[in-house]
C-alpha positions as CSV (number, residue, x, y, z in Angstrom):
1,X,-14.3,57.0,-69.5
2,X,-14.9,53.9,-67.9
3,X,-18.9,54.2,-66.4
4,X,-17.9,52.5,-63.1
5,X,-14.6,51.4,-61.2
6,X,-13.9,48.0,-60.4
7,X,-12.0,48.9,-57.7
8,X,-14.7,49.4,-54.9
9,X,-15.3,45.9,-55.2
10,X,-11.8,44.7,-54.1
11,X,-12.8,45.9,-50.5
12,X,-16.1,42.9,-50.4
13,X,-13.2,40.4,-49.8
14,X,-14.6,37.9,-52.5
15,X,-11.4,36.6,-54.4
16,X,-11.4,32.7,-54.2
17,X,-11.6,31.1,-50.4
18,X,-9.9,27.9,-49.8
19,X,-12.0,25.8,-47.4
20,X,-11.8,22.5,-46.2
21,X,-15.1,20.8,-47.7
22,X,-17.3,18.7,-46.3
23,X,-16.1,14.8,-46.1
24,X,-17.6,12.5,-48.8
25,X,-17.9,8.6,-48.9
26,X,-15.3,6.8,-50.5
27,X,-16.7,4.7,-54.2
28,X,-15.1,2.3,-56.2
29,X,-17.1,1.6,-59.7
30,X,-15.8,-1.9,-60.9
31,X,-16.0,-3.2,-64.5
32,X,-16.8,0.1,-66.1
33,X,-15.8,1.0,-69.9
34,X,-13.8,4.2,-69.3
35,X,-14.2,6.3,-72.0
36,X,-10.9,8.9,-72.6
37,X,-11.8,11.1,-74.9
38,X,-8.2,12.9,-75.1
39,X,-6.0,9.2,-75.2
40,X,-4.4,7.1,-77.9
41,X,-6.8,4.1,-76.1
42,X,-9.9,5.9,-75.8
43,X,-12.2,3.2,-74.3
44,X,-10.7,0.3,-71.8
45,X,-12.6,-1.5,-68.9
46,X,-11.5,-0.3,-65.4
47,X,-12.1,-0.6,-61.6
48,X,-12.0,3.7,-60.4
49,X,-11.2,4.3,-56.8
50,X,-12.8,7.6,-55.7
51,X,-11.7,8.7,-52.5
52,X,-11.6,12.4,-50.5
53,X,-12.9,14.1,-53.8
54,X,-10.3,12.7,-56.3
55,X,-9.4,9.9,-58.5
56,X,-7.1,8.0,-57.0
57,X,-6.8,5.1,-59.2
58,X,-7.9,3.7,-62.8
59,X,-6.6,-0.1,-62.8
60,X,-7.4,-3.0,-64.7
61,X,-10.6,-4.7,-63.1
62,X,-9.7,-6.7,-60.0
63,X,-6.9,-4.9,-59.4
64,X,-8.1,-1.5,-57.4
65,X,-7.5,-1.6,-53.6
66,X,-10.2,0.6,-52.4
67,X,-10.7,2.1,-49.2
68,X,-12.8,-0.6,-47.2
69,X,-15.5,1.9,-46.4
70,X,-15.5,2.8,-50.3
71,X,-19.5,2.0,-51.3
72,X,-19.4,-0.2,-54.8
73,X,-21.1,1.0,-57.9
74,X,-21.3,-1.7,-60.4
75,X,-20.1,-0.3,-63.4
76,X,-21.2,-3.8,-66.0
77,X,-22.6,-2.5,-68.9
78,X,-21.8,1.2,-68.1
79,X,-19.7,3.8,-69.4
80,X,-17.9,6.7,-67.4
81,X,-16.9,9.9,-69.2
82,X,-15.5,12.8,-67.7
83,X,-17.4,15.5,-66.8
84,X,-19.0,17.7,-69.5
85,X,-17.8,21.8,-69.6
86,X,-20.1,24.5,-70.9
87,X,-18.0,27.0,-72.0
88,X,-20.7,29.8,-72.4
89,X,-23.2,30.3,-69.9
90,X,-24.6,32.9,-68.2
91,X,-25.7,32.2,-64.3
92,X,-28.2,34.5,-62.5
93,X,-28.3,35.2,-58.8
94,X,-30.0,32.3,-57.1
95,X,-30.1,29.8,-60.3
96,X,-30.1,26.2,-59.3
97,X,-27.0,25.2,-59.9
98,X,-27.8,21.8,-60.1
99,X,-29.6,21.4,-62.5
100,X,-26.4,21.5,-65.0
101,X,-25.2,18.4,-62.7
102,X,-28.8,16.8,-63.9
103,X,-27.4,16.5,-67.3
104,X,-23.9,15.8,-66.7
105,X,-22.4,19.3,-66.7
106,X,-19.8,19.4,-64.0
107,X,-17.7,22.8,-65.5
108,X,-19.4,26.0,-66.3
109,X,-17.6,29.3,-68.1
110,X,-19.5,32.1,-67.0
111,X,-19.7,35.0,-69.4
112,X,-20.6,38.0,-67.8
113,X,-19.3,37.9,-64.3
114,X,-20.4,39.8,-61.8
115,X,-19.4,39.9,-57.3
116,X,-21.9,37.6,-56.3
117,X,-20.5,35.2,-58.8
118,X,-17.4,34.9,-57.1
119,X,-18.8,34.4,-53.7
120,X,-21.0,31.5,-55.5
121,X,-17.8,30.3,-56.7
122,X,-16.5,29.8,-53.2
123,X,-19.4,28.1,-51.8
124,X,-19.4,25.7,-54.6
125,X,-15.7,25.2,-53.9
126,X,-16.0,24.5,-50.4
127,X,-19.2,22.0,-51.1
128,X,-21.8,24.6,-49.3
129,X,-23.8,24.9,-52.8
130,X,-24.2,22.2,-55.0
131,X,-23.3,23.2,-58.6
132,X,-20.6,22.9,-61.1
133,X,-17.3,23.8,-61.1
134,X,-17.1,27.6,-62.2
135,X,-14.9,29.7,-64.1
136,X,-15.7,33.2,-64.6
137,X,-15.4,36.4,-66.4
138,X,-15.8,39.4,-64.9
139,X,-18.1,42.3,-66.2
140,X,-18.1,42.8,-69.7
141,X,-15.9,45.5,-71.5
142,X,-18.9,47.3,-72.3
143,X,-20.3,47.1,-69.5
144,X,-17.5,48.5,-67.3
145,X,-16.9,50.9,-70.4
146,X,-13.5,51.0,-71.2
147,X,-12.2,52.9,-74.7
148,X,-8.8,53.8,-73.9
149,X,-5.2,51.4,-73.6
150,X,-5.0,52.9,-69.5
151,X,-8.5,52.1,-69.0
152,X,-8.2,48.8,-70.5
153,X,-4.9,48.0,-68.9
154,X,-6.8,48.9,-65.1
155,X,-9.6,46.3,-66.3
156,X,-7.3,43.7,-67.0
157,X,-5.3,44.3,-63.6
158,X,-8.9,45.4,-60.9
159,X,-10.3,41.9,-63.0
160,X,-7.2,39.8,-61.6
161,X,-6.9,41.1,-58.5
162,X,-10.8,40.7,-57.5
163,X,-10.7,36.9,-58.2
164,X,-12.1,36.4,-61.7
165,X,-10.6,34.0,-64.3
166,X,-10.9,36.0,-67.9
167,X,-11.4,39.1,-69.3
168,X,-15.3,39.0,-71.3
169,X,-14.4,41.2,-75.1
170,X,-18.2,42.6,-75.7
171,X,-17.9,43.8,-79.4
172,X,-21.4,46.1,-79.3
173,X,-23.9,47.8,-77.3
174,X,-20.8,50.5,-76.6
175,X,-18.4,48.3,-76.6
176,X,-16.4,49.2,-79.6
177,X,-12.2,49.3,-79.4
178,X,-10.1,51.5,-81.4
179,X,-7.4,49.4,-82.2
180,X,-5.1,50.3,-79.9
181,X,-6.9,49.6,-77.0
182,X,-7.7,46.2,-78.1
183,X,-3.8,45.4,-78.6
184,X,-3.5,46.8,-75.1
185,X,-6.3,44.4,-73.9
186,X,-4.9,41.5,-75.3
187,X,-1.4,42.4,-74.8
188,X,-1.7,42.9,-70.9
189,X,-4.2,40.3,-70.4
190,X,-1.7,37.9,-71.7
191,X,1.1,39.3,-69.7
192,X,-0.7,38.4,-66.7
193,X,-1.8,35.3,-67.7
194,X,-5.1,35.9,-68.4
195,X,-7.4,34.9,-71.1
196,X,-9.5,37.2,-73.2
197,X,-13.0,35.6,-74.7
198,X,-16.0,36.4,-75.7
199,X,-16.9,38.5,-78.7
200,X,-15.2,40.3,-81.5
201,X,-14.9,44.0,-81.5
202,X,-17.6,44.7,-84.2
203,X,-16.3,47.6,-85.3
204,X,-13.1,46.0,-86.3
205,X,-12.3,43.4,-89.2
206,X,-12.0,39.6,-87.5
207,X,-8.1,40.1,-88.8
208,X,-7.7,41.8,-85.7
209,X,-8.8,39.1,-83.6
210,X,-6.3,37.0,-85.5
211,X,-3.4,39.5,-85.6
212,X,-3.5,40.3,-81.6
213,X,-4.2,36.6,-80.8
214,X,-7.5,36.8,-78.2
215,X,-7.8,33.3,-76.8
216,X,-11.3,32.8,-77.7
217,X,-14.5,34.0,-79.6
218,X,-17.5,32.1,-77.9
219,X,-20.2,33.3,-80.8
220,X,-19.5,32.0,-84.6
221,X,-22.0,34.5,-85.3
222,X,-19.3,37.0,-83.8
223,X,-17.2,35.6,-87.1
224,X,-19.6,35.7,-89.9
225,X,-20.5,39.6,-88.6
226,X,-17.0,40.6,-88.8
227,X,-14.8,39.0,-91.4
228,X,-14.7,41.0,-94.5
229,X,-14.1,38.5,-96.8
230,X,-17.8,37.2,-96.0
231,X,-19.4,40.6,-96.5
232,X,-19.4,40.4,-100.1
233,X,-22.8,38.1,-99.3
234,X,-23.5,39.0,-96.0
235,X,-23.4,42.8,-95.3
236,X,-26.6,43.8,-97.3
237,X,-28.2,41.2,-94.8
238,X,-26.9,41.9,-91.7
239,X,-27.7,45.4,-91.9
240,X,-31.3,44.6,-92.2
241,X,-30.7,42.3,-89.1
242,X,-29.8,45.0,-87.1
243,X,-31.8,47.7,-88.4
244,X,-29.3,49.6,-90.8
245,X,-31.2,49.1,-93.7
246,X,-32.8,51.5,-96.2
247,X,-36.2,50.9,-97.6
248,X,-34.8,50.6,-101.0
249,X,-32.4,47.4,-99.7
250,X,-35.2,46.5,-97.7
251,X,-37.3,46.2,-101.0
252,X,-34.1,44.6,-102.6
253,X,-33.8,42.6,-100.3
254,X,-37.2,41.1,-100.4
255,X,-37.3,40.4,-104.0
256,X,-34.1,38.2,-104.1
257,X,-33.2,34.9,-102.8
258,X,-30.9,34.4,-99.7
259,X,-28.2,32.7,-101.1
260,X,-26.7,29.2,-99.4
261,X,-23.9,31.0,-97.7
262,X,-22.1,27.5,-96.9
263,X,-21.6,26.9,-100.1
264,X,-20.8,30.1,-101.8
265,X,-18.3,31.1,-99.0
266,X,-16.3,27.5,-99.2
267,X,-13.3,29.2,-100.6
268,X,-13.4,32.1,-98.1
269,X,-14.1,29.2,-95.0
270,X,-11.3,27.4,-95.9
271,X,-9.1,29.9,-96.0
272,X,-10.4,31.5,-92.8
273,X,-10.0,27.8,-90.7
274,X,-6.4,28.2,-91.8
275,X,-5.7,31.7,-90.3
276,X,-7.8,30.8,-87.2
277,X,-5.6,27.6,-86.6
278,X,-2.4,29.5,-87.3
279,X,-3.6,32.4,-84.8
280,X,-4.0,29.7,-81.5
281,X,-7.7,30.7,-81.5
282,X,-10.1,28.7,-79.6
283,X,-13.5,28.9,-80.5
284,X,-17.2,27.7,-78.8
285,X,-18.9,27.9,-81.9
286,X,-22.4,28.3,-79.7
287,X,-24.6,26.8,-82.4
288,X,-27.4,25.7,-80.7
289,X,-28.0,29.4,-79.5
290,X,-28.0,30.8,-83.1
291,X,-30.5,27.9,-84.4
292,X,-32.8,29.0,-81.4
293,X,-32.7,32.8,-82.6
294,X,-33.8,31.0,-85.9
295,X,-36.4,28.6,-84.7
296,X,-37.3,32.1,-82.9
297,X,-38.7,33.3,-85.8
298,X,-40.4,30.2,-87.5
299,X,-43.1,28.2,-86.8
300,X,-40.9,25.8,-84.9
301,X,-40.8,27.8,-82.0
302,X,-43.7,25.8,-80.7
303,X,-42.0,22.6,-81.1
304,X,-38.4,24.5,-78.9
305,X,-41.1,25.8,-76.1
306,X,-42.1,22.2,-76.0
307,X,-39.2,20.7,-75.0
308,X,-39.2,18.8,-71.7
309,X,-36.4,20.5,-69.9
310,X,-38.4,23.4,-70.0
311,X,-40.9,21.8,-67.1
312,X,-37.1,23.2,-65.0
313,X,-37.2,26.7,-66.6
314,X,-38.5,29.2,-64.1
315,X,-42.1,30.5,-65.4
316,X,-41.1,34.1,-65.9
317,X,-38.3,33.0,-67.7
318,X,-40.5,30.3,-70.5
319,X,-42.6,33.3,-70.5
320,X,-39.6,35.7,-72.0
321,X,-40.0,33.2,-75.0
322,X,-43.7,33.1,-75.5
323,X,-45.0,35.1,-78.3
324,X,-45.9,38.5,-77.2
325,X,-42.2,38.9,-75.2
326,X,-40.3,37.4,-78.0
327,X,-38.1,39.9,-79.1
328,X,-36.5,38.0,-81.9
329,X,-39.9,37.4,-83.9
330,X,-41.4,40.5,-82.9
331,X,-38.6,42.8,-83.9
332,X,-38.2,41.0,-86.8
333,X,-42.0,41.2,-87.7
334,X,-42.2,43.4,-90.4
335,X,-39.5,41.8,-92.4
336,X,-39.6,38.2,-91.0
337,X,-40.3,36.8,-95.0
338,X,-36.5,37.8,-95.3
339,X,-34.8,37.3,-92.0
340,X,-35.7,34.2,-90.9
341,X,-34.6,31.8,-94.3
342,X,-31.5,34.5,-93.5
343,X,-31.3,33.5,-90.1
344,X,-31.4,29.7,-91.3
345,X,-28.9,30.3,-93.9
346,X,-26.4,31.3,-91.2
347,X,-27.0,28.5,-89.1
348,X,-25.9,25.9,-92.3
349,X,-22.5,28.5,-92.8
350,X,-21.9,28.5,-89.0
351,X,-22.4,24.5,-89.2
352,X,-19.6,24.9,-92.5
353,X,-17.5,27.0,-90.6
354,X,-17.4,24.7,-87.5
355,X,-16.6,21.8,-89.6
356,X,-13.7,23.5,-91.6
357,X,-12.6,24.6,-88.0
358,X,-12.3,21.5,-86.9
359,X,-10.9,19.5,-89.7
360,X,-8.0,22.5,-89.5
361,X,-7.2,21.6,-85.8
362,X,-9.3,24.8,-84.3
363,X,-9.7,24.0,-80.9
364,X,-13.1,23.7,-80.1
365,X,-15.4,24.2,-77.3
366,X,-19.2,23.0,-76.0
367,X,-21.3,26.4,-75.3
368,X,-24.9,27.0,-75.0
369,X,-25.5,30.7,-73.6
370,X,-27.4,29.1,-71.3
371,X,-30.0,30.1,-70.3
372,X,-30.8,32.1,-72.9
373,X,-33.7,31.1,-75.5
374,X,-34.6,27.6,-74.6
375,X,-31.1,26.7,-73.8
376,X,-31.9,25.2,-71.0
377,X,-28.6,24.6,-68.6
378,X,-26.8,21.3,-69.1
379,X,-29.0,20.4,-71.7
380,X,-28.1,22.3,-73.7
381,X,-24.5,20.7,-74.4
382,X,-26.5,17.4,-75.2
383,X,-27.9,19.3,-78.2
384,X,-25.0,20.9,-79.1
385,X,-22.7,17.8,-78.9
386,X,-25.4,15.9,-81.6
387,X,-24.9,19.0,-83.9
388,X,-21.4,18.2,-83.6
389,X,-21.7,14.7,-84.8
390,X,-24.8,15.8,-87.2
391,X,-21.9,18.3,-89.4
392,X,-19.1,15.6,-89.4
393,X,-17.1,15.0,-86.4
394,X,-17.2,11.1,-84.8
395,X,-18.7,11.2,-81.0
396,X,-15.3,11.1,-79.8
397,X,-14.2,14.1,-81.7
398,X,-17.6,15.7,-79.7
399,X,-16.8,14.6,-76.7
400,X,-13.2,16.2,-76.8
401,X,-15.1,19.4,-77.6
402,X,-17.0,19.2,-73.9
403,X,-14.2,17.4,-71.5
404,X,-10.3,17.8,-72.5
405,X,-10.6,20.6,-75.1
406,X,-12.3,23.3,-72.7
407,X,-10.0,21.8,-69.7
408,X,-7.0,22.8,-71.9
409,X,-8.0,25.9,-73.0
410,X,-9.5,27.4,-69.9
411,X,-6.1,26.3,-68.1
412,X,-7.6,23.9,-65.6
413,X,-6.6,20.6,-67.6
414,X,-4.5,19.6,-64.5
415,X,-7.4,18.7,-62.8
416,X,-10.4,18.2,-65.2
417,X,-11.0,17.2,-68.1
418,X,-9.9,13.3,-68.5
419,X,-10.3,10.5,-66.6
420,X,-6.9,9.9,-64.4
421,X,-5.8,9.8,-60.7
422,X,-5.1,12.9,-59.0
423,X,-7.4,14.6,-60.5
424,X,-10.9,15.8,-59.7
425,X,-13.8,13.0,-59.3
426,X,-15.9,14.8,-62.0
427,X,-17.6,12.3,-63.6
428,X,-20.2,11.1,-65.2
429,X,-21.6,7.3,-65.8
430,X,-24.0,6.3,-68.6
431,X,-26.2,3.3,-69.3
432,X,-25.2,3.2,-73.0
433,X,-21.9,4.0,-74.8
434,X,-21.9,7.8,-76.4
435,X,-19.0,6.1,-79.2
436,X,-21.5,4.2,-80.8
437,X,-24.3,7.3,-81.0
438,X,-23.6,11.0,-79.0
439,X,-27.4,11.0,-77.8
440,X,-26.1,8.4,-75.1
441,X,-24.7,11.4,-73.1
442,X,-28.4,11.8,-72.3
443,X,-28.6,8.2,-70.2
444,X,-27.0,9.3,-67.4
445,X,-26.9,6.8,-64.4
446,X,-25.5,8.9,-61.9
447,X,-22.9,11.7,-61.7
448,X,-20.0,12.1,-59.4
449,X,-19.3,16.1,-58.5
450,X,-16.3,16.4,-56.8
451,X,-16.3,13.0,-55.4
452,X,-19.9,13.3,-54.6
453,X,-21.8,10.8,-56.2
454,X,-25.6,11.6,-57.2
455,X,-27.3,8.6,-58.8
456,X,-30.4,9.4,-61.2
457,X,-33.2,8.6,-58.2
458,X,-31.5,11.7,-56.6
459,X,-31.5,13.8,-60.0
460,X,-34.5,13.0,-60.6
461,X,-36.1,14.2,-57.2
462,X,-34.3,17.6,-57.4
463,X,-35.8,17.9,-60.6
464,X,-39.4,16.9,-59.6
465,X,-39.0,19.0,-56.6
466,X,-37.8,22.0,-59.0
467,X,-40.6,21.5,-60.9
468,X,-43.5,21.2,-58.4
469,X,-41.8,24.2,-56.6
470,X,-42.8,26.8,-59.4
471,X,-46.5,25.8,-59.7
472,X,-47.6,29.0,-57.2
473,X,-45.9,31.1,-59.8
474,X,-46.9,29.8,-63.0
475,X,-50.6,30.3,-61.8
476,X,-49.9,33.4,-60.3
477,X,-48.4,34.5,-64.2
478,X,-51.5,32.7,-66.1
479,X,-54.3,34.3,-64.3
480,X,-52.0,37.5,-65.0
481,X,-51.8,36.9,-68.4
482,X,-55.5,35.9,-69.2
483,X,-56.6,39.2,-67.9
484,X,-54.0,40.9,-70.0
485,X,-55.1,39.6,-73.2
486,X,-59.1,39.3,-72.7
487,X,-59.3,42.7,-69.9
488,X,-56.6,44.7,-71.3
489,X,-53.2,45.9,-69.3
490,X,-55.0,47.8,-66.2
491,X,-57.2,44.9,-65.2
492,X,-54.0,42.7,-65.6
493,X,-51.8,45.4,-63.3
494,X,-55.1,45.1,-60.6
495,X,-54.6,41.2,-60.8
496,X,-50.5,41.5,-60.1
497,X,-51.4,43.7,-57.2
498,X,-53.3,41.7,-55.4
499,X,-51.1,38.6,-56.6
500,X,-49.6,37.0,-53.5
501,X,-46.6,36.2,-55.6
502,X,-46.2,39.8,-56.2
503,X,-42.9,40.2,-55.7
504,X,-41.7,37.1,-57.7
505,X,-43.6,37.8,-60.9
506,X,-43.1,41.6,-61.0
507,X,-40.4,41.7,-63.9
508,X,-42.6,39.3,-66.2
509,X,-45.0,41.7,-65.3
510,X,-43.6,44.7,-66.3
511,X,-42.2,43.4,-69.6
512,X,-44.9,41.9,-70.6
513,X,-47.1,45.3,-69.7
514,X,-44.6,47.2,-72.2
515,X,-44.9,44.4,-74.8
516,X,-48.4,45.0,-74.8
517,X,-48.4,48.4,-75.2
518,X,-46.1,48.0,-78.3
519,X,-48.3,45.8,-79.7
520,X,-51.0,48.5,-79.4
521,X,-48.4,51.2,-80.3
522,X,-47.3,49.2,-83.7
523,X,-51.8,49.0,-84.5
524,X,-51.3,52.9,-83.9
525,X,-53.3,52.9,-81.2
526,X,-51.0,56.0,-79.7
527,X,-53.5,57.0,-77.0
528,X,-54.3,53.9,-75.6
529,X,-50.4,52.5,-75.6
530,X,-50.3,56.0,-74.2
531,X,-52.2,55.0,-71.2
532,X,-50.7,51.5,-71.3
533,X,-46.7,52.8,-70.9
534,X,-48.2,55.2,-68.1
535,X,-49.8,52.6,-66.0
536,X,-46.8,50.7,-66.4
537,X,-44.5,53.5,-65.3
538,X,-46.7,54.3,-62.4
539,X,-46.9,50.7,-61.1
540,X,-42.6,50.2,-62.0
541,X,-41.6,53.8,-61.1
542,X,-37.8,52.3,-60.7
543,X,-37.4,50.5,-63.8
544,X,-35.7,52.6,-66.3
545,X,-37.6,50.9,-69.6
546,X,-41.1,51.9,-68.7
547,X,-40.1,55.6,-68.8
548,X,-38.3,55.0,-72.1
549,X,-41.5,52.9,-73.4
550,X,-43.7,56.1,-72.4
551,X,-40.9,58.7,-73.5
552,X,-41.3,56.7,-77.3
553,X,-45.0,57.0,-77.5
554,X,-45.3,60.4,-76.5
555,X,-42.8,61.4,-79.5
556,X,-44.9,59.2,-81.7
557,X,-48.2,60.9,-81.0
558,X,-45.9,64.5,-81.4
559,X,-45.8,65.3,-77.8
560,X,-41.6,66.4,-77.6
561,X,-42.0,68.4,-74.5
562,X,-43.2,65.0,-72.5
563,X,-41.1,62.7,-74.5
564,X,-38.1,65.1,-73.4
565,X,-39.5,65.1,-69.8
566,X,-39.3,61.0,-69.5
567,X,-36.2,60.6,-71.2
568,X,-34.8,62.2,-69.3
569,X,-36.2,60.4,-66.4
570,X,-34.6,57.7,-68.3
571,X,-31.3,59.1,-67.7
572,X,-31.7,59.7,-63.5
573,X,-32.2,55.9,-63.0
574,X,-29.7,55.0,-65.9
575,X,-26.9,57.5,-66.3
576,X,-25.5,57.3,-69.6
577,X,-28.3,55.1,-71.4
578,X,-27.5,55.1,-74.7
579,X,-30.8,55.4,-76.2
580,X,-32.6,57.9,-73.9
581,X,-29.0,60.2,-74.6
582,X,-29.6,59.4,-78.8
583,X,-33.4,60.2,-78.6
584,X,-32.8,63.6,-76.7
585,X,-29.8,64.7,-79.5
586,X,-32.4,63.7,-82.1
587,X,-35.2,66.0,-80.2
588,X,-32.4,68.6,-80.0
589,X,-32.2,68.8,-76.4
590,X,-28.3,69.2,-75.5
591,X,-26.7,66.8,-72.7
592,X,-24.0,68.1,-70.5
């Protein structure tokens, strides 16, 4: 059954509002190289009129007539692109939206849609929020729960009603599809004219995907875990990955050498671009999120946490990739020696496989999962566009993947996407030219948003003022964490209570207060994570996972009756959890 209805949410009246927005100043930029990533002349020098939020003219220089209010930007030496698309991101509730316009990002795909998403939507449309354009999902398959054709058929149709643009495939965590419910998906969502993305049902073969013709996958990791042809070298791996291996494959496992997946699976790639191009499937290959789950688990992960951008991350989120929250490395830990050069050899066949994509005409797509591990939104797409060029394709070929490419493919080429009049002034103007080398996408002068033009002293404020904004919290969060590691987790829990950012650091707080107690757990210190998972409980009686944490250790140290007790107080804030209702089955308690 599906775990909630979508339909109480067309009553919030929060399908797309047109609005008259806000009156900008008129620009022409004069002598600029415009750079058309989708035309048979890619790069030509050009005056561009920009007036009431549109192009209205690309002319030979000298011969724009411009509005006689229109401000001048002199374009000499300067190269304007169109805006750049992220075609897999994932935007939380008051996220500054900006700071993908920092970087040049002036279309976001949002991947996991949710109400509020749609009334941000509108107040970015209507220029009362400055972001970039969005197009969005709506919740997940799995998470609305749908396993039947009529259930899938009532997504498709509540989805399109409400206002969202796509229907978001989640292929695990519960979201398995018999087959016929994922030809009903597809074959209704197409009917209506809208697009299904996202993930591969993991409990089907990727021929599926191909055979019922979903519009995009938006994980090449989502590919490699699926097709069978590629299980002949993979499975044994993958299971390990996600925790389906036996100690005897473990053991296998360990004394063997990963092979070099890119090259033992060219036959099998090649063959697979040829199917995927013959199918119509887009693909966002999403690479720069897999080589982060990589990095995750090496050494490099100082160098990642490092990275500049991250002065714009919020501290509780940098946090969620320190060492004692990250969940990659630390779920990995025992068996890290074999996962990570696995982890690395994916990345080279999902670099292969993106290649062979796009030398067989795959469409392809700029995505980050932003802001997920490091991916830092907007610039993330910089990254991802040098990988591009770093496998094979020019910069031109890159830049097709981030402007005209998504534009086309998420149905809004008419007006984004390429530099032309009539359509929307999303651009972006550079000090160097990204045909000669892709990291030029990084020099960014200035950025029109919807005729709104933002020159780098202004991006550069927001983002000092971004940064400067979180100090309070980042010293709040490092006296926290101090006390955690040299006083233990009830000193810690006394310094968040008397915090006076209580209320802004208490889910970094709470996970990192369970991550400690598993790292006492794992040293078999059952007694004290005991106490730990207790304290935590009593101080986050509402969060779900602290009951589970404590439910776990209690079963470790052979105490059923409580670890019944707390799982299923696991249950009465989360109805339905999946692994409070697989523990209970396993302690033989029955579930009606």
């Amino acid at each position: 059954m599906m775990r909630h209805t979508l339909g109480v949410m067309l009553a919030v009246g929060l399908a797309p509002v047109a609005q008259a927005q806000t009156a900008v100043r008129p620009y022409v930029v004069r002598n600029v190289t415009v750079i058309q990533p989708s035309a048979a002349e890619p790069s030509r020098l050009a005056d561009v009129v920009i007036a009431e939020r549109t192009i209205r003219q690309v002319t030979p220089p000298g011969a724009a007539i411009a509005p006689p209010d229109a401000a001048v930007i002199d374009g000499r030496g300067k190269y304007l692109i169109p805006g750049l698309t992220d075609a897999h991101v994932h935007i939380k509730q008051g996220d500054p939206l900006f700071l993908f316009l920092t970087a040049g990002v002036t279309t976001v795909q949002n991947m996991a849609g949710q109400p509020f998403h749609l009334a941000m939507r509108e107040q970015v449309n209507r220029g009362a929020l400055l972001g970039p354009r969005i197009v969005t999902t709506g919740p997940t398959t799995a998470q609305v729960g749908v396993t039947t054709p009529e259930e899938v058929a009532t997504l498709v149709k509540e989805q399109q009603a409400i206002g969202y643009n796509a229907i978001k495939m989640y292929g695990s965590r519960g979201g398995d599809m018999t087959p016929e419910a994922y030809h009903t998906l597809n074959e209704v969502a197409r009917s209506r004219g809208m697009r299904v993305v996202g993930h591969a049902p993991r409990n089907l073969p990727f021929q599926v995907v191909l055979d019922e013709r979903q519009s995009s996958i938006d994980h090449m990791e989502e590919i490699v875990y699926t097709h069978r042809p590629f299980a002949r070298l993979l499975q044994p791996y993958v299971d390990l990955q996600f925790g389906r291996a036996s100690a005897q494959l473990r053991d296998s496992l360990a004394r063997a050498r990963v092979p070099d997946f890119a090259n033992e699976l060219k036959p099998e790639i090649t063959e697979l671009a040829r199917a995927v191009k013959r199918a119509g499937l887009a693909v966002t290959p999403n690479i720069v999120f897999f080589r982060n789950i990589y990095l995750m688990t090496t050494d490099s992960i100082d160098v990642l946490l490092r990275a500049p951008e991250l002065a714009y991350a919020a501290p509780g989120q940098r946090l969620n990739w320190s060492p004692l929250l990250n969940n990659y490395a630390n779920s990995w830990r025992d068996a890290r020696s074999i996962i990570s050069p696995y982890l690395g050899a994916v990345v080279d066949l999902e670099k292969a496989i993106t290649l062979a994509f796009h030398q067989a005409g795959v469409p392809l797509m700029t995505g980050t999962d932003a802001e997920f591990l490091g991916a830092q939104p907007g610039f993330g797409v910089h990254t991802e566009l040098e990988i591009f060029v770093a496998l094979g394709m020019t910069p031109l070929e890159a830049l097709r993947a981030a402007t005209s490419t998504p534009a086309q493919v998420m149905q809004i080429a008419d007006s984004v996407g390429s530099i032309q009049a009539g359509h929307i002034a999303d651009l972006v103007l550079l000090d160097a030219d990204p045909l000669t080398d892709i990291r030029h996408t990084r020099r960014i002068s200035g950025v029109f948003r919807s005729g709104q033009w933002l020159p780098r002293s202004d991006l550069d404020a927001r983002l000092d003022s971004l940064a400067r904004s979180y100090a309070p919290v980042e010293a709040a969060l490092g006296s926290f964490m101090q006390t955690l590691e040299t006083g233990g987790a009830a000193a810690a829990l006394g310094v968040y209570r008397s915090s006076a950012e209580r209320e802004t650091i208490a889910k970094p707080v709470e996970r990192s207060i369970n991550a400690y107690g598993y790292r006492v757990l794992r040293e078999k210190r059952v007694k004290e994570a005991i106490e730990i998972f207790r304290a935590n409980a009593e101080a986050f009686p509402n969060e779900y996972n602290t009951w589970d944490s404590l439910a776990e250790a209690y079963m470790e140290d052979g105490q059923n009756d409580l670890a019944v007790r707390y799982y299923r107080k696991v249950l009465e804030l989360r109805p339905g959890d999946e692994n409070a209702t697989r523990m209970l089955k396993q302690l033989g308690v029955a579930q009606h």
